[in-house]
SEGU-624360 format. One line per 4 residues: for each residue x, y, z of N, C-alpha, C, O, CB. Coordinates in nm, 4 decimals. Each point is the difference from the previous one (the first is absolute). Glycine has a CB too. Example, Ala and Ser with C-alpha at 12.3 -4.5 7.8 and 13.67 -1.06 7.14 Angstrom:
BEGIN
1.3190 -0.5690 0.7800 -0.0890 0.1190 0.0000 0.0900 0.1200 0.0000 0.1036 -0.0019 0.0665 -0.2928 -0.1154 0.0581  0.1542 0.2223 -0.1966 0.0820 0.1190 0.0060 -0.0770 0.1090 0.0730 0.0509 0.1108 0.0169 0.0675 -0.1736 -0.2314
This chain:
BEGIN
0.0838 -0.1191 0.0000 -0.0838 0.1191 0.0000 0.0880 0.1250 0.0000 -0.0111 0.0821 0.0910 -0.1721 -0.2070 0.0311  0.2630 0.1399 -0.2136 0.0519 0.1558 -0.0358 -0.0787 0.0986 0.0401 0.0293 0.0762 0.0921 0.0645 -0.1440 -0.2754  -0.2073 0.0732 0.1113 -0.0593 0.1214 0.0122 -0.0919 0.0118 0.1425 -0.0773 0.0943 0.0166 0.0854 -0.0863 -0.2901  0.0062 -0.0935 0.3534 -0.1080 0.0242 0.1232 0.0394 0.1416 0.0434 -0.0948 0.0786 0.0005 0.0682 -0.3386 0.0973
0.1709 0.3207 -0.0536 -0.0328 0.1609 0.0253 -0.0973 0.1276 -0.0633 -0.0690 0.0824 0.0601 0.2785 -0.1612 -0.0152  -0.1825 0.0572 -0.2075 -0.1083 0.0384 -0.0566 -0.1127 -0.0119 0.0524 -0.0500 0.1002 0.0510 0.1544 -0.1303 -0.1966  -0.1786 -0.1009 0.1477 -0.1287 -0.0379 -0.0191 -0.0519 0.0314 0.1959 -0.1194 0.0209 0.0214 0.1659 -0.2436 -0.2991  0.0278 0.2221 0.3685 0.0116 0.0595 0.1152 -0.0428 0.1554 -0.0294 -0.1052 0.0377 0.0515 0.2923 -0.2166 0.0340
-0.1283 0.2511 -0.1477 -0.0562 0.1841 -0.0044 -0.1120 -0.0069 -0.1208 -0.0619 0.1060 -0.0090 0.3323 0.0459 0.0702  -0.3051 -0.2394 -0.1435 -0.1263 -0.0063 -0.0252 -0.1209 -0.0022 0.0970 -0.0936 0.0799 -0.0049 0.2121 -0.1692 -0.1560  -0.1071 0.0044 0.2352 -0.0898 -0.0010 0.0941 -0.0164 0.0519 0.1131 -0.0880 -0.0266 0.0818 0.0914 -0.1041 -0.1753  0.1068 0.2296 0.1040 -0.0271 0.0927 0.1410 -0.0859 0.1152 -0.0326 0.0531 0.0811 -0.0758 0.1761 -0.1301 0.1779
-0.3458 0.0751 -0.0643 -0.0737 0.1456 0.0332 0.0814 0.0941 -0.0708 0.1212 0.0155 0.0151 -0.2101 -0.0631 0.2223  -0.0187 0.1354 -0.3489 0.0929 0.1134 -0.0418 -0.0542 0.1163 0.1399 -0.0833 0.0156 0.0892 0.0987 -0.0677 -0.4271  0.1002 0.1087 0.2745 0.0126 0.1659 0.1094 -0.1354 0.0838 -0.0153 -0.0539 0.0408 -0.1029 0.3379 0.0095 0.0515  -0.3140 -0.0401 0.1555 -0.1841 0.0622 -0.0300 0.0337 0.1948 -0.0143 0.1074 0.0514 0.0313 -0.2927 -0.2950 0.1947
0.1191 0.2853 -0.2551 0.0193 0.1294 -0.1136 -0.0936 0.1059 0.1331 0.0355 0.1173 0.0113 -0.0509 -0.2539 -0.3634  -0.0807 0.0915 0.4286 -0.0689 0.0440 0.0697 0.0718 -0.0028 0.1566 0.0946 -0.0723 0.0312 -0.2856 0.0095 -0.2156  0.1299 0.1480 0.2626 0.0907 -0.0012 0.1446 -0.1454 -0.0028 0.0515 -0.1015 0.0486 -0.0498 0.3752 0.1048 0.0551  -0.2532 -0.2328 0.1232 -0.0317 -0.0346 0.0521 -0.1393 0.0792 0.0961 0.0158 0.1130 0.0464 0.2243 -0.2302 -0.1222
-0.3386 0.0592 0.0902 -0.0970 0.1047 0.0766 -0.0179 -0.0056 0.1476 -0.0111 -0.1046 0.0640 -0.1091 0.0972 -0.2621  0.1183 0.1258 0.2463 0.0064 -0.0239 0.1433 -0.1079 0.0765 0.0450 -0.0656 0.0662 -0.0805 0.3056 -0.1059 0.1048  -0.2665 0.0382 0.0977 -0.0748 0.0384 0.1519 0.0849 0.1537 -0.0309 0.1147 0.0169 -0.0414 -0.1451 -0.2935 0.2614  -0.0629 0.3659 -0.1865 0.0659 0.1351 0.0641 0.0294 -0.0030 0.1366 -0.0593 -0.0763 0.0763 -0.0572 0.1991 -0.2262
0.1899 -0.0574 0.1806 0.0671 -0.0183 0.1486 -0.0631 0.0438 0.0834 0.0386 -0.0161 0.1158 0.1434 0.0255 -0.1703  -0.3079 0.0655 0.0264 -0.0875 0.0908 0.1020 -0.0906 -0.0919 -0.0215 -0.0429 -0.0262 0.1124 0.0895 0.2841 -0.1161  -0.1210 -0.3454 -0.0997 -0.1054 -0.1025 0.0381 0.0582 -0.1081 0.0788 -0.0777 -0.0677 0.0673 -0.0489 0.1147 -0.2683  0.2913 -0.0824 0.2037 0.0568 -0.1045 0.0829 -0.0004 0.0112 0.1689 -0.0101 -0.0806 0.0926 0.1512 0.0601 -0.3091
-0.1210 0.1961 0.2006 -0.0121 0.0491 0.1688 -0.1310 0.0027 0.0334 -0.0107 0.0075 0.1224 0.1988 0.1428 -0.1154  -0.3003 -0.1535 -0.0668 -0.1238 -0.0172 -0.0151 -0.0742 -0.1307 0.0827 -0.0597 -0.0023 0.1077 0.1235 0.1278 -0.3305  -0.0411 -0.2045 0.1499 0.0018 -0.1585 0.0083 0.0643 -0.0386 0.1149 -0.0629 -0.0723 0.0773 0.0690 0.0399 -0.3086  0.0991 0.0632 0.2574 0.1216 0.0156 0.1546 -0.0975 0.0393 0.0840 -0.0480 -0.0851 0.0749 0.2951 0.1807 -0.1532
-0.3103 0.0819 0.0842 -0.0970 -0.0126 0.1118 -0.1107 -0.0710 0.0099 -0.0637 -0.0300 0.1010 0.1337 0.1987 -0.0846  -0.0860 -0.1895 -0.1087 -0.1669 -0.0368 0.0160 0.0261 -0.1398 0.0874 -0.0587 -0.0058 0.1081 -0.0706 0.1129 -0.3754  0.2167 -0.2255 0.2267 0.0444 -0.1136 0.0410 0.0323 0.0378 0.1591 -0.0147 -0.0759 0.0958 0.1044 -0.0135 -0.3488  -0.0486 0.2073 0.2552 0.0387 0.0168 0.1583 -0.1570 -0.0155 0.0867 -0.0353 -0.0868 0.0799 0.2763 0.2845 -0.1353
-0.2997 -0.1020 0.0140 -0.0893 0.0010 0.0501 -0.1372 -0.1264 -0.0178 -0.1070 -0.0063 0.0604 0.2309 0.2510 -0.0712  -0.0700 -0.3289 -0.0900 -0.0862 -0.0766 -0.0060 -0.1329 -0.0310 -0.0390 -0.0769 -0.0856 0.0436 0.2163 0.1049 0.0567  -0.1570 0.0900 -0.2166 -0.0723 0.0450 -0.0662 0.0173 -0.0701 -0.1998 -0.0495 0.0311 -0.1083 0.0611 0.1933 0.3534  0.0796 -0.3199 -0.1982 0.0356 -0.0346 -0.1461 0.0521 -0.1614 -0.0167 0.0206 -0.0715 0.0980 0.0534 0.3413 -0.1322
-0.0646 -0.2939 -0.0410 0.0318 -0.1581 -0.0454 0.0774 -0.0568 -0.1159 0.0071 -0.1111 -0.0526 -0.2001 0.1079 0.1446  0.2712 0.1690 -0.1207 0.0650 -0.0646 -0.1299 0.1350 -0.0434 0.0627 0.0847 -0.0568 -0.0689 -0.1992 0.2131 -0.1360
């Protein structure tokens, strides 16, 4: 099998073009209190 390195970066995941989506940090501190207080369940 020569070519298995090749055929190895064939099949790895290409590089995604999009970044990533996140939580704003003020709905995260959000969620933080609410959990404090016990008002929440996520």
């Amino acid at each position: 099998m020569k070519r298995w390195p090749e055929a190895l970066v064939v099949l790895q995941e290409r590089r995604r073009r999009r970044t990533l989506q996140t939580v704003p940090e003020r709905i995260t501190q959000l969620i933080a209190e609410c959990q404090a207080q016990g008002c929440s369940n996520i």
